[in-house]
MDTraj code that builds the backbone (N, CA, C; nanometers):
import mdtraj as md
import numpy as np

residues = "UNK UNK UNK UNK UNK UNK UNK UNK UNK UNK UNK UNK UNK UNK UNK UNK UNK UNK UNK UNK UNK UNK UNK UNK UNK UNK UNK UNK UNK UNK UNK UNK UNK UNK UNK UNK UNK UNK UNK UNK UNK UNK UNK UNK UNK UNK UNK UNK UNK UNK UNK UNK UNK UNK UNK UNK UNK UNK UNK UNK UNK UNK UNK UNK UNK UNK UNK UNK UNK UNK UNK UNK UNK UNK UNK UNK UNK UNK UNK UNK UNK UNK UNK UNK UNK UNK UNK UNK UNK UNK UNK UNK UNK UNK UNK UNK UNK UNK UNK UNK UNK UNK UNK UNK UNK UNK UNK UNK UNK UNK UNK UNK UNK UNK UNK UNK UNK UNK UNK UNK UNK UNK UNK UNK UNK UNK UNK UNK UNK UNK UNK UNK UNK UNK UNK UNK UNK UNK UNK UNK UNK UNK UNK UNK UNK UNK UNK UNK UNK UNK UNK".split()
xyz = np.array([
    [2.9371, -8.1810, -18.0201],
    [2.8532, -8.2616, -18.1068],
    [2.9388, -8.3711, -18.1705],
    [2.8698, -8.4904, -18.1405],
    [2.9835, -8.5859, -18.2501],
    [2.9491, -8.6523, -18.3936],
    [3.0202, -8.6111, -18.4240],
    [3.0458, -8.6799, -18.5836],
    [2.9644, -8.8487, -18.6041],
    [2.9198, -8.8055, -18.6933],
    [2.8284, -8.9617, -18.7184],
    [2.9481, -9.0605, -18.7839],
    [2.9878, -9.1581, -18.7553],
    [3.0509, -9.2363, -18.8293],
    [2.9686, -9.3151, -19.0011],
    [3.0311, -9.3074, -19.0889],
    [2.9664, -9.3677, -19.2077],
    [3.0338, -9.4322, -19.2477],
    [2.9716, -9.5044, -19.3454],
    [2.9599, -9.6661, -19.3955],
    [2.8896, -9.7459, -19.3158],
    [2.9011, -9.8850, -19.3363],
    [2.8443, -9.9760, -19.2990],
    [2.8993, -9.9768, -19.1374],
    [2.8195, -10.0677, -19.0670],
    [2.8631, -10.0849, -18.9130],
    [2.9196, -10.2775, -18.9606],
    [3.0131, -10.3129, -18.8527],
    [3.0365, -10.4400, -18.8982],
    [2.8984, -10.5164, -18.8622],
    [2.8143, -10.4809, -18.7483],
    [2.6790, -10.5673, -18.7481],
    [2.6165, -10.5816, -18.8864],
    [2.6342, -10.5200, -18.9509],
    [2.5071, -10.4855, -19.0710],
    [2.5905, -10.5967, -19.1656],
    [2.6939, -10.6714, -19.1387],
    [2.7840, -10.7767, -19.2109],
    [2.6766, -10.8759, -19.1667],
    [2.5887, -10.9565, -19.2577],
    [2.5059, -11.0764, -19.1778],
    [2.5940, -11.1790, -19.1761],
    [2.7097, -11.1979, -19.2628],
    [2.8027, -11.3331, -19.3055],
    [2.9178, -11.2910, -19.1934],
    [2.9435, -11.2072, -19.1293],
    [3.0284, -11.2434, -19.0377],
    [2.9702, -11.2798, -18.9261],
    [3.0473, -11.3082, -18.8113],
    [3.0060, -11.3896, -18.6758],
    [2.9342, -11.2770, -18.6095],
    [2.9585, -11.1969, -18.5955],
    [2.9132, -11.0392, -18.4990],
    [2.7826, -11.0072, -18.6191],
    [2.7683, -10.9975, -18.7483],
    [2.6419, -10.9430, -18.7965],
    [2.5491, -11.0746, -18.7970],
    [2.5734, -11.2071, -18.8220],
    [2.4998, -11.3464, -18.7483],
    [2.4509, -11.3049, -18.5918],
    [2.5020, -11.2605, -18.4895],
    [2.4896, -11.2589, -18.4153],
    [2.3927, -11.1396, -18.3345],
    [2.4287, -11.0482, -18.3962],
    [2.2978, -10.8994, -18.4021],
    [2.1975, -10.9009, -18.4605],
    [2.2240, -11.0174, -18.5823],
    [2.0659, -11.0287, -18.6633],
    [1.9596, -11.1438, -18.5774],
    [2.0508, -11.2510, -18.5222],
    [1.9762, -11.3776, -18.5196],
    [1.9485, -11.3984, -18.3583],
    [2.0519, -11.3005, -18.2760],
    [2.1000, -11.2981, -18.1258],
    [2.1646, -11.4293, -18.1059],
    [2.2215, -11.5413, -18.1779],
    [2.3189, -11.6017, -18.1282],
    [2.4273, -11.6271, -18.2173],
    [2.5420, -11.6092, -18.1098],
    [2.7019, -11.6347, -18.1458],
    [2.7233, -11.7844, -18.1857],
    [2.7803, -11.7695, -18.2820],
    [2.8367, -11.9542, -18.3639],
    [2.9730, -11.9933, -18.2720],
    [3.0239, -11.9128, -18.2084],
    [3.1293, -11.9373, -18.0782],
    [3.1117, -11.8744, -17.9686],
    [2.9871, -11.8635, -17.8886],
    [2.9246, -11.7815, -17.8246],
    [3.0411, -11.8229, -17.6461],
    [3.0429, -11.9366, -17.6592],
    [3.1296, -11.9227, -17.4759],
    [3.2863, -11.8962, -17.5346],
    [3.3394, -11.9322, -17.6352],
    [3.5060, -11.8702, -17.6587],
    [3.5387, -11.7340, -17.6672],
    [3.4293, -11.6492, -17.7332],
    [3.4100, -11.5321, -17.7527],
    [3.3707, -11.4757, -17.6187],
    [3.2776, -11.4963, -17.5174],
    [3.2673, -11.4550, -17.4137],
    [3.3828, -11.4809, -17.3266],
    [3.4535, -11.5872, -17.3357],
    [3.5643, -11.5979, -17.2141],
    [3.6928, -11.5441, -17.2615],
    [3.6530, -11.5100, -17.4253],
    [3.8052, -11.4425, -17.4710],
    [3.7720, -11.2832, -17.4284],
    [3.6434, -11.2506, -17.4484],
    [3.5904, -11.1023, -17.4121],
    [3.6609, -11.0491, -17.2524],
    [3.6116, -11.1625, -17.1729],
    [3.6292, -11.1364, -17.0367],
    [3.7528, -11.1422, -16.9861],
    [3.8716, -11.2550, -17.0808],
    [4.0090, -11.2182, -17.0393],
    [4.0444, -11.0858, -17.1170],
    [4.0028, -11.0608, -17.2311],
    [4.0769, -10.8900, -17.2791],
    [4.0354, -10.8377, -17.1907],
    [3.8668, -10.7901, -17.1561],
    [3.8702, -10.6854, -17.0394],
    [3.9074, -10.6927, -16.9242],
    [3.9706, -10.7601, -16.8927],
    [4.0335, -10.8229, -16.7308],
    [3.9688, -10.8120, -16.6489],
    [3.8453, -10.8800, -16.6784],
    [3.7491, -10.9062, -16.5934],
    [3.6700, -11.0972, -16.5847],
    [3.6918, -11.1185, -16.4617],
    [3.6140, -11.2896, -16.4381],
    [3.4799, -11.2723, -16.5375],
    [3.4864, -11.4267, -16.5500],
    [3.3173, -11.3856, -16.5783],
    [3.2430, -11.3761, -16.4443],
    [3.2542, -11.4020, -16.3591],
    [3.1744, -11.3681, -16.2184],
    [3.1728, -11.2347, -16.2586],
    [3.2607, -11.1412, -16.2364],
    [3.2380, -10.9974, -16.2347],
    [3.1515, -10.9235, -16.3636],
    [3.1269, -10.9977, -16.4704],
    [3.0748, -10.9236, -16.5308],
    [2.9309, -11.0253, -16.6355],
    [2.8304, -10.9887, -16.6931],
    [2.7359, -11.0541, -16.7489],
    [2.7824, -11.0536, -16.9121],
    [2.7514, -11.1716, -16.9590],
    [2.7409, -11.1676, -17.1395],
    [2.6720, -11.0432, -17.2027],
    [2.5944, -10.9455, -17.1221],
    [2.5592, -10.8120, -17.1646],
    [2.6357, -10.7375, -17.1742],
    [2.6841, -10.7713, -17.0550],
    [2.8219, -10.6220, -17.0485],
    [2.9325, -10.6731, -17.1336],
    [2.9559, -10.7799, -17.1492],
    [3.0700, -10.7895, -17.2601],
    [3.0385, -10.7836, -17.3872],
    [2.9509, -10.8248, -17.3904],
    [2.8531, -10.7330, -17.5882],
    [2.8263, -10.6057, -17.5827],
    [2.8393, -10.4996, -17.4675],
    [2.8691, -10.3836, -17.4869],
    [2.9882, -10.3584, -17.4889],
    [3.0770, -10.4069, -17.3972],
    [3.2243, -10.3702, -17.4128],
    [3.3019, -10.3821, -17.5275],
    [3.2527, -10.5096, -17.6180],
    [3.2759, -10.5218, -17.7519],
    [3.2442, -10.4299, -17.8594],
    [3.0946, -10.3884, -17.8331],
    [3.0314, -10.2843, -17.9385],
    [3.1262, -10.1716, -17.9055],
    [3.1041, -10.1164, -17.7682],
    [3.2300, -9.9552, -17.7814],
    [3.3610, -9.9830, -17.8095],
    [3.4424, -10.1061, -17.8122],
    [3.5795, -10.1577, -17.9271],
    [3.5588, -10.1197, -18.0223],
    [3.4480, -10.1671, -18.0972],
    [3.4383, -10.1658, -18.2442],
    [3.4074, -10.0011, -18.2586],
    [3.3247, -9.9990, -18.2200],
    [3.2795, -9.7611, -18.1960],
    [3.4178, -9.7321, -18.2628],
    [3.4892, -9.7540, -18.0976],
    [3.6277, -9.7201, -18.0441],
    [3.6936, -9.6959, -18.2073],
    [3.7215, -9.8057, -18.2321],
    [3.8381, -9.8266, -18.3704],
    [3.7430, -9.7817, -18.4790],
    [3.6336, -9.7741, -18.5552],
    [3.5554, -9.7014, -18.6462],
    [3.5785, -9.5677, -18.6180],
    [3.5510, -9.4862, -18.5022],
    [3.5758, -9.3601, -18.4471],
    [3.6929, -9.3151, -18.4720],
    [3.7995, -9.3531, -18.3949],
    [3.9354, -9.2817, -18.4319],
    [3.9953, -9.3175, -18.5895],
    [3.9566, -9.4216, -18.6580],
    [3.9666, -9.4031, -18.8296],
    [3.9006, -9.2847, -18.8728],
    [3.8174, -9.2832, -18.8329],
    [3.7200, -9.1437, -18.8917],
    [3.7744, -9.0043, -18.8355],
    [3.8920, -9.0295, -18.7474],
    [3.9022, -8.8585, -18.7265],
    [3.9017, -8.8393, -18.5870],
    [3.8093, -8.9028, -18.4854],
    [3.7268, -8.8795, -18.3914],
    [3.8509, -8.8621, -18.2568],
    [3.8406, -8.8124, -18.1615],
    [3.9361, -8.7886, -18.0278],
    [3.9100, -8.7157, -17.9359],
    [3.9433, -8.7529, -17.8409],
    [3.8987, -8.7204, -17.6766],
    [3.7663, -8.6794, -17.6916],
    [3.7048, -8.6399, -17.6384],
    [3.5676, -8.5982, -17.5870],
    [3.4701, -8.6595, -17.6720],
    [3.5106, -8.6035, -17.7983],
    [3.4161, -8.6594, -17.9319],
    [3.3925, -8.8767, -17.9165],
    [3.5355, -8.9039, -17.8933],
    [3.5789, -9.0768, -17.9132],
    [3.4619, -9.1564, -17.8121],
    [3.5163, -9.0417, -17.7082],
    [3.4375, -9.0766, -17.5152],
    [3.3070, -9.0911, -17.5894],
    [3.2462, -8.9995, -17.6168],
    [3.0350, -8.9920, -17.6486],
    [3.0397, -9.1039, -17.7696],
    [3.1126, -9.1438, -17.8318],
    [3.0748, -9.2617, -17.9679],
    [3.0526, -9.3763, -17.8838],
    [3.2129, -9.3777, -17.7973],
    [3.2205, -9.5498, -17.6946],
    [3.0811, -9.5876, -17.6362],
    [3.0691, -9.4128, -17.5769],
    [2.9879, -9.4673, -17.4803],
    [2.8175, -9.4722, -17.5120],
    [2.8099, -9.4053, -17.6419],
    [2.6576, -9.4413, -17.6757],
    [2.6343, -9.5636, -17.7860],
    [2.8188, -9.6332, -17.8460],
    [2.7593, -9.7653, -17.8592],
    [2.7587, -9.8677, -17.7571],
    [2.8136, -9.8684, -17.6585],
    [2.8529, -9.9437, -17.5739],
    [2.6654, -9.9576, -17.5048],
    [2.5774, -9.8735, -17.4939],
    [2.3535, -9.8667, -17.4361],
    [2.3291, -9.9207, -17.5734],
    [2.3985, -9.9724, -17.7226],
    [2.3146, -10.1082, -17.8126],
    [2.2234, -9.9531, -17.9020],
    [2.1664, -10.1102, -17.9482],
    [2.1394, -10.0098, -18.1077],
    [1.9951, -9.9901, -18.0313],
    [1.9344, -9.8844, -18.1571],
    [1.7794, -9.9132, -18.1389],
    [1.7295, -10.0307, -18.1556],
    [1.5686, -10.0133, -18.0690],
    [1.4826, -10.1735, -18.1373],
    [1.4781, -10.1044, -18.2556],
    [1.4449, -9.9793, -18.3094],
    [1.3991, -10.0547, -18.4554],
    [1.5454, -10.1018, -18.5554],
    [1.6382, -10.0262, -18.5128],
    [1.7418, -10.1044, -18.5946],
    [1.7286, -10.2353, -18.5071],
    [1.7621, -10.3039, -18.4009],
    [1.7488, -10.4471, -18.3992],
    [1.6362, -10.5536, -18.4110],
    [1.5113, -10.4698, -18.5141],
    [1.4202, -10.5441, -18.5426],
    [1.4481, -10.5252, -18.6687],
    [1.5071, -10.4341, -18.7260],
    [1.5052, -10.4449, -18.9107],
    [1.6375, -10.5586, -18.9297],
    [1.7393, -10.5520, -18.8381],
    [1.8561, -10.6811, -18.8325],
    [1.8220, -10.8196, -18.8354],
    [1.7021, -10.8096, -18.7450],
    [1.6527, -10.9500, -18.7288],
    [1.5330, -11.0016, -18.8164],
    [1.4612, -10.9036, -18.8215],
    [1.3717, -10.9160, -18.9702],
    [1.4373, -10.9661, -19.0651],
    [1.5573, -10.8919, -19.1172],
    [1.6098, -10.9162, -19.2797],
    [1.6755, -11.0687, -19.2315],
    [1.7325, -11.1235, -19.0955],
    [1.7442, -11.2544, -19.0914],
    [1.6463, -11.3322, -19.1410],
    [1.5377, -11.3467, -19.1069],
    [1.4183, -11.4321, -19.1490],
    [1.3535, -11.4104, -19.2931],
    [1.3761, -11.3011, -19.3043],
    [1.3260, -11.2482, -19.4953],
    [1.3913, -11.3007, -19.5878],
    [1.5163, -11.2845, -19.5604],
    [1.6690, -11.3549, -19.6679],
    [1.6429, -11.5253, -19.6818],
    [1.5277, -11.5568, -19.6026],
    [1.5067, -11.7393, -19.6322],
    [1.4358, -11.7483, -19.7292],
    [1.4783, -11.8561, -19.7410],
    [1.3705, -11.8933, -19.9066],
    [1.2474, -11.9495, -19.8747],
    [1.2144, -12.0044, -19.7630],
    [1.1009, -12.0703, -19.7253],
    [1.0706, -11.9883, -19.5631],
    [0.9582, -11.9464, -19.5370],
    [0.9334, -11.9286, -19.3865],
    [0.7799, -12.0247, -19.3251],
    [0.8161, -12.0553, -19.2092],
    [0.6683, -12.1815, -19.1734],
    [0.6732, -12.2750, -19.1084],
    [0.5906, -12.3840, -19.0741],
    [0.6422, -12.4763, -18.9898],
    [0.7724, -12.5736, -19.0337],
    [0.7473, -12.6618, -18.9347],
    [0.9035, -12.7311, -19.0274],
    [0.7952, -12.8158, -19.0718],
    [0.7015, -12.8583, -19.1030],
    [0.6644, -12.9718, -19.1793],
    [0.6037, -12.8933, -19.2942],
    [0.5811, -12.8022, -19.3238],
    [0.5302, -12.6689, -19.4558],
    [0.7039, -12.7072, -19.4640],
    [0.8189, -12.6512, -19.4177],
    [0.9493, -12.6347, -19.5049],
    [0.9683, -12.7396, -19.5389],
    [0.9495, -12.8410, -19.4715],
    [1.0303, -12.9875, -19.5199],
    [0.9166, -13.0135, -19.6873],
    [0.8511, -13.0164, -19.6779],
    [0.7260, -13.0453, -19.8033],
    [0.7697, -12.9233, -19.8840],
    [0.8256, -12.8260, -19.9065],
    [0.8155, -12.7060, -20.0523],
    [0.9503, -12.7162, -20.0535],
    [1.0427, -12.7746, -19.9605],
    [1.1547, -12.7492, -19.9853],
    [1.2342, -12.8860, -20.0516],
    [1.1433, -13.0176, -19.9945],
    [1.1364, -13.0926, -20.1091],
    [1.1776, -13.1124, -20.2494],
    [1.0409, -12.9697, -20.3130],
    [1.0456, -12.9553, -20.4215],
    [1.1538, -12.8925, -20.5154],
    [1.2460, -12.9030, -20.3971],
    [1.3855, -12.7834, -20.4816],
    [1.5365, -12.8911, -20.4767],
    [1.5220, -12.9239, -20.3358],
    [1.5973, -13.0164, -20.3121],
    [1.6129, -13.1222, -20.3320],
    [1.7303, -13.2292, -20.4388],
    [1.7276, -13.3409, -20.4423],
    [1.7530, -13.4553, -20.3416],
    [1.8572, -13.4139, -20.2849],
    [1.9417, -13.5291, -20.1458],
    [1.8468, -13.5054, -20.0192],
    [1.7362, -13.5785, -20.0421],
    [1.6202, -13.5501, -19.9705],
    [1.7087, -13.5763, -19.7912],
    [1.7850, -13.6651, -19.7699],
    [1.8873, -13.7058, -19.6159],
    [1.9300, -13.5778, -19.6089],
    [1.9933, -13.5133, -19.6855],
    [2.1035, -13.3900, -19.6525],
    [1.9397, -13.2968, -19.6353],
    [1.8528, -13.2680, -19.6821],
    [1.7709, -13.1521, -19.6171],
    [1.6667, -13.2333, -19.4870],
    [1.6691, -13.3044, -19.4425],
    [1.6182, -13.3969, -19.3214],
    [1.7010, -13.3617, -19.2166],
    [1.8262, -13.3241, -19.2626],
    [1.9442, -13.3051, -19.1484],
    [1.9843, -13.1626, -19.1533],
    [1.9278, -13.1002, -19.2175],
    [1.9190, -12.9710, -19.2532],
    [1.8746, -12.8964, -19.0767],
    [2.0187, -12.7699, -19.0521],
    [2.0114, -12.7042, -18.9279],
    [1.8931, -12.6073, -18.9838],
    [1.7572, -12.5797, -18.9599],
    [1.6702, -12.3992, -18.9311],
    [1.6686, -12.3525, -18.8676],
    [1.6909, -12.1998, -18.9240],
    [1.6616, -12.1441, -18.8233],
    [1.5571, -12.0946, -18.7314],
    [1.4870, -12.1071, -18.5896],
    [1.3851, -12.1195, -18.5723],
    [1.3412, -11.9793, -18.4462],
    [1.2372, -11.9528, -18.4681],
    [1.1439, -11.8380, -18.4233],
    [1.0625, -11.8649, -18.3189],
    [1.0258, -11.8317, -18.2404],
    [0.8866, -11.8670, -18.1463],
    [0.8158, -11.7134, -18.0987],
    [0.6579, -11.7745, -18.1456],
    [0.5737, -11.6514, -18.2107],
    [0.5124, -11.6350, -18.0380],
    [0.4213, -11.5105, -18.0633],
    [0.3464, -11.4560, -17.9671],
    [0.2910, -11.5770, -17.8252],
    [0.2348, -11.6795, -17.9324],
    [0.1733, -11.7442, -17.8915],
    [0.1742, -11.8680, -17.8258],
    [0.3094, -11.8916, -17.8694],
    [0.4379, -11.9929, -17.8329],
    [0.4367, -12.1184, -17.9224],
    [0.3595, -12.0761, -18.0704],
    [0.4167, -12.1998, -18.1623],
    [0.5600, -12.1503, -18.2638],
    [0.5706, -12.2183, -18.2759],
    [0.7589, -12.1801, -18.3311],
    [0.7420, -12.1875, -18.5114],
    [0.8115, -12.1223, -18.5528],
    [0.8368, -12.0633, -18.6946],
    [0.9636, -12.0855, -18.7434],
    [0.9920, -12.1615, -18.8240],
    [1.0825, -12.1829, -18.8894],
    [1.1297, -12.1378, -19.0208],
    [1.3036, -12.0999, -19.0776],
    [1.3610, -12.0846, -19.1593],
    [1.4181, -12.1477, -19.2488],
    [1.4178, -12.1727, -19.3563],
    [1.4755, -12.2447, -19.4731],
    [1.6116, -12.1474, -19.5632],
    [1.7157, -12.1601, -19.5319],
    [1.8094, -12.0502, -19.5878],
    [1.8690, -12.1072, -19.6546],
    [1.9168, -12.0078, -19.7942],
    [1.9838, -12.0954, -19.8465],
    [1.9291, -12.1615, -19.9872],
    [1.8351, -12.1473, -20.0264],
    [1.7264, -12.2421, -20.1228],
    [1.7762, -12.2083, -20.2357],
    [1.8787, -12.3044, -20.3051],
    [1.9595, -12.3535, -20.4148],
    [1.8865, -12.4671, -20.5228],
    [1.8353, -12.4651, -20.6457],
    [1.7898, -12.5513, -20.6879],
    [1.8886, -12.6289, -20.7148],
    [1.8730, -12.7608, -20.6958],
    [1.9882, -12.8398, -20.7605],
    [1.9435, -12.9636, -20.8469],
])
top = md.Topology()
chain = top.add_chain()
for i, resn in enumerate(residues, 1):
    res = top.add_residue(resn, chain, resSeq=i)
    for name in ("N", "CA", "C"):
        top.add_atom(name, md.element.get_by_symbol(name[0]), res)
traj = md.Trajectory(xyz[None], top)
């Protein structure tokens, strides 16, 4: 039987690059990180997919959480290898949920640009403003306002 690891997982970090990246599904250095992935595992990227190296990464991280905690041979093997098959959907829908919840505004971009207006003075700097953006069932897209600082 193996030992549950506790505390936080580094995904559940939304401000680092890896919990940005589990909440939102994209990497802020997404091809350096993949081609640095694929030279540690000494593998081309021909030989292997951006899946398999976001698992090979997740059972690293297992890997080193695990043996801090105690964990070795047999026990280490079942952590690697059941983070290495990814979280649940519902943990990677409550990750990606709390991405879009943590905004101060959710809606089209012409609803954010108009309420967000009302907060924001340097009307250029929120015009140029990066959102983050969603696309619903139906294929109209949903946008994020993060960040909403009165100034």
């Amino acid at each position: 039987m193996t030992r549950q690891i506790t505390g936080r997982l580094p995904a559940d970090y939304r401000h680092s690059t890896w919990g940005w990246f589990c909440g939102s599904g994209k990497h802020l250095f997404a091809e350096g990180f993949f081609k640095h992935m694929a030279r540690c595992s000494r593998l081309s990227s021909k030989d292997c997919s951006r899946q398999e190296l976001v698992a090979i990464f997740r059972g690293e991280l297992a890997r080193t959480m695990a043996y801090e905690t105690g964990q070795y041979g047999e026990e280490l093997y079942e952590t690697v290898q059941k983070a290495k098959k990814g979280v649940s959907m519902p943990l990677r829908y409550l990750r990606r949920t709390r991405h879009w919840t943590d905004g101060g505004i959710i809606g089209s971009k012409e609803f954010i640009l108009n309420m967000a207006g009302h907060f924001v003075k340097d009307k250029e700097k929120l015009l140029n403003k990066q959102l983050s953006c969603g696309r619903t069932d139906t294929g109209e897209y949903l946008y994020c306002f993060k960040r909403l600082i009165v100034q």
